[in-house]
C-alpha positions in Angstrom: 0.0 0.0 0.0 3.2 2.5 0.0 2.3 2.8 -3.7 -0.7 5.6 -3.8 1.2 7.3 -0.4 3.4 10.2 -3.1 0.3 10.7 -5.2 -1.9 11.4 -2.4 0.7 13.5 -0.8 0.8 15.2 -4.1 -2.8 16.0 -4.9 -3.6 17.0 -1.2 -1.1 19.5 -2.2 -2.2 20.8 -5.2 -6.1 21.0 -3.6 -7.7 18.1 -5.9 -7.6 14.7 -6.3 -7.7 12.5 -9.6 -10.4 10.4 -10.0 -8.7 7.5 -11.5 -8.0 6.8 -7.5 -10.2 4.8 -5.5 -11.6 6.7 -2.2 -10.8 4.2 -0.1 -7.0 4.0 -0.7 -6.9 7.3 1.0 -8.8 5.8 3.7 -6.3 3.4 3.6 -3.4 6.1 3.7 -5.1 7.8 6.4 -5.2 4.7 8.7 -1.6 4.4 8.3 -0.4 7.1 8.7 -2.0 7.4 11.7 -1.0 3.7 12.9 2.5 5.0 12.4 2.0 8.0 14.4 0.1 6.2 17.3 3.4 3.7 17.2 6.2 6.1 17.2 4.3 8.1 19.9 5.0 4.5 21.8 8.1 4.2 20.9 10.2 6.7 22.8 7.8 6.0 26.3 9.2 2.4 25.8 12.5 3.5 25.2 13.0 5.9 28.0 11.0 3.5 30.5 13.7 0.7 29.4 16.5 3.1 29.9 15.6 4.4 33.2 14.8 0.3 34.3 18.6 -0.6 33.0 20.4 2.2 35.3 22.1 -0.3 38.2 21.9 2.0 41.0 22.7 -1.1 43.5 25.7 -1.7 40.9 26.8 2.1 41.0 26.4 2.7 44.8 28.4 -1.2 45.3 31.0 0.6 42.8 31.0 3.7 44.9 32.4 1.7 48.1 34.9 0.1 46.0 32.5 -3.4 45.4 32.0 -4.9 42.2 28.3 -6.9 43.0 28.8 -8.8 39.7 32.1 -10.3 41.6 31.1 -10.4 45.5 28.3 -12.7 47.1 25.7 -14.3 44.9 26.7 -12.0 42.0 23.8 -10.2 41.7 23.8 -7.2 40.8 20.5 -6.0 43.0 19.9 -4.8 46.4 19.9 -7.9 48.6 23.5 -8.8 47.7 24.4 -4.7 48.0 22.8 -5.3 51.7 24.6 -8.6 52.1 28.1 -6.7 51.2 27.6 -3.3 52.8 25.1 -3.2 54.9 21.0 -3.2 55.1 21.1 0.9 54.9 23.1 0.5 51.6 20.4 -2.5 50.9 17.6 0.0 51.9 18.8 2.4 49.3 19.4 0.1 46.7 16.2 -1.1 47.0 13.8 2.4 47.0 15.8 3.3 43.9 15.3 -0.1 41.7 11.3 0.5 43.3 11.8 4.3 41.7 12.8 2.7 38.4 9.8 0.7 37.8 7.4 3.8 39.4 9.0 6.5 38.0 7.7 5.9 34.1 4.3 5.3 34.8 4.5 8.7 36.9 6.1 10.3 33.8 3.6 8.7 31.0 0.4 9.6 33.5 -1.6 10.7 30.3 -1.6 7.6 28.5 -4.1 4.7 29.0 -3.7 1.9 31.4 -3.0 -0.7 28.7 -0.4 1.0 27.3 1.0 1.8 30.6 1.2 -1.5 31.6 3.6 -1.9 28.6 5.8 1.1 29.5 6.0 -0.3 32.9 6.7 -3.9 31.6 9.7 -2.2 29.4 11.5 -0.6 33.0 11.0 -4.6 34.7 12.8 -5.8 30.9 15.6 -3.2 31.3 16.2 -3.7 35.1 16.6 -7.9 34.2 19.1 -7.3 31.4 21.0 -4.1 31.7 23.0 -3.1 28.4 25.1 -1.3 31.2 25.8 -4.6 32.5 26.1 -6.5 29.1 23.0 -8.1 29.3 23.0 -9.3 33.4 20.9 -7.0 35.8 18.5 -8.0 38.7 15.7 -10.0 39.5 12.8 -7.7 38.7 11.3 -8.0 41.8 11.5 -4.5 43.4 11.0 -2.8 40.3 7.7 -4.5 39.4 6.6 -3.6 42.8 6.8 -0.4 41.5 5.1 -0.3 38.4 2.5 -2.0 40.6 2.3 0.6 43.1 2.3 3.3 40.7 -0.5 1.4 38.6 -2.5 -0.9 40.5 -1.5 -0.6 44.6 -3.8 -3.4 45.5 -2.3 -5.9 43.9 1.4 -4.5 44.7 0.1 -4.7 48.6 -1.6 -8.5 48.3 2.1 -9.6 46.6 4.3 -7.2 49.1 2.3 -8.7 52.1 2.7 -12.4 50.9 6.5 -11.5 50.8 6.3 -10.1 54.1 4.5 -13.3 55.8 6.9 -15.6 54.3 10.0 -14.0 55.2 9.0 -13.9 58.7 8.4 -17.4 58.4 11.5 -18.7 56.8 13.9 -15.5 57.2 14.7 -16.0 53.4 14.8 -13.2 50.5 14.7 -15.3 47.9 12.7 -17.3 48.9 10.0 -14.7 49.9 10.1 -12.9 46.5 9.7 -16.1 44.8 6.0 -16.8 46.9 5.6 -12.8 46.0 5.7 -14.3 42.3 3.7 -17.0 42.8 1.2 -14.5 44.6 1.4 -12.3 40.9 0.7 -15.8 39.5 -2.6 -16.2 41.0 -3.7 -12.7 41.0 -3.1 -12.9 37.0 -5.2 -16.4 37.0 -8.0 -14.3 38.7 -7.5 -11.5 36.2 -7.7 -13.9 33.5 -10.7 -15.4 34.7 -12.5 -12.2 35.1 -12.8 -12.4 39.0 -14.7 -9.8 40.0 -14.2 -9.4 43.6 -10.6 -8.9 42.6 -11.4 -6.9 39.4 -13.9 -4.7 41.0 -11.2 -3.4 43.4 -8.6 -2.5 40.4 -8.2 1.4 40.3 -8.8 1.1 36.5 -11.5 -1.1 37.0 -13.4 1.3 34.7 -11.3 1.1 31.9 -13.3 -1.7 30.1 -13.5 -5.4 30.0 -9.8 -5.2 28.4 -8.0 -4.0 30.6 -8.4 -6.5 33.1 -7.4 -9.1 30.9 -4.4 -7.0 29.7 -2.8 -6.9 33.4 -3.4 -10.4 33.4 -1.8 -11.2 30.8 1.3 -8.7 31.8 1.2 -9.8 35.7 1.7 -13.7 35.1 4.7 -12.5 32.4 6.2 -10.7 35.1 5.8 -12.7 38.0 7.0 -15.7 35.6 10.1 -13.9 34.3 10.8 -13.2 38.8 10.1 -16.9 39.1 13.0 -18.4 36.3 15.5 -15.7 37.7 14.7 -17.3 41.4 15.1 -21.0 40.3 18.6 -20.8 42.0 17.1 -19.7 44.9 15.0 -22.4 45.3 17.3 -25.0 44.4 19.4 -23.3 47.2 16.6 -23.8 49.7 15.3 -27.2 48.7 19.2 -28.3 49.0 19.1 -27.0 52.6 16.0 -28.0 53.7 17.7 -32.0 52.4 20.5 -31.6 54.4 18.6 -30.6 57.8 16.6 -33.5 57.3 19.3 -35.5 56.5 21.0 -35.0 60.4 
């Protein structure tokens, strides 16, 4: 269909159009052009939201004390090893910024629709797992889609933070807790999916449509999956330990 696009540039320039061309290829025209406009208007929201998700602040401030958290602990590059190695107020730190990073874009993108928000904020989650300022390693997405969940949809960032909280209490494991946190998202996403409506009635953007719940749904469980495979050595961890105490 880029054919007709020179010719209709043309005549709309000139005033008049030929009428050896159909109507409806300017329809046509018109629909694309406005398709591209709609996707490069999505574009640069993506980009920046990826950008600002890739910065590794716990990396930076661990660089700033003279520790390289690819090299020291568990090799993560995220906030619990940066408590591990300096200290839980370094940790503390560490952590509000990576919860800034996924926050901070849906703050800056307020105007555009939930759905498409929900991308932006999945791009910041993308960037923070595989940081091009870290060749491709980064962290493991929890904080930061806590905070494209606070800044989107709180009650489902506070049903996931307090199943985090309960289990860590429980079993005084981080890894462990975010991946129950993830398994939490998992189920919420299910019930999205499903169309529950005591959980969908309590959605902030509840009024958005029959879409949109389905949307966050679909988003959630790809989230909480991609915490869950970049916990799996976590949980091997803790299944190995819980062997060995029942083992003595």
């Amino acid at each position: 269909m880029t054919g007709p696009g020179p010719l209709v540039s043309i005549c709309f320039q000139v005033g008049e159009i030929p009428p050896s061309i159909p109507l409806h290829l300017l329809g046509i025209v018109t629909v694309q052009s406005t398709s591209s406009a709609a996707e490069g208007q999505l574009l640069w929201p993506l980009l920046a939201s990826f950008v600002c998700g890739s910065i590794p602040f716990a990396w930076l401030i661990g660089k700033s004390r003279g520790i390289d958290l690819l090299k020291v602990g568990s090799g993560n590059p995220g906030a619990t090893n940066l408590s591990r190695e300096l200290g839980k107020p370094y940790g503390l730190l560490g952590l509000s910024l990576d919860v800034m990073k996924g926050a901070m874009p849906i703050l800056w993108f307020s105007s555009f629709p939930p759905g498409t928000l929900l991308l932006i904020g999945a791009a910041s989650v993308v960037g923070h797992c595989f940081s091009p300022f870290l060749r491709g390693r980064g962290g493991k997405g929890v904080a930061t889609t806590g905070g494209v969940l606070l800044a989107l949809e709180p009650v489902i960032a506070l049903v996931m933070l307090s199943s985090w909280f309960v289990t860590f209490k429980a079993i005084q494991s981080v890894g462990m807790a975010s991946v129950m946190a993830a398994l939490t998202g998992i189920l919420l996403a299910l019930c999205l999916l499903l169309g529950w409506d005591p959980l969908v009635s309590v959605l902030r953007t509840a009024d958005e449509g029959l879409r949109f719940p389905s949307m966050l749904g679909v988003v959630l469980l790809t989230l909480s999956m991609l915490v869950l495979i970049r916990h799996r050595s976590n949980i091997k961890e803790y299944w190995d330990s819980r062997r060995e105490e029942e083992s003595r």
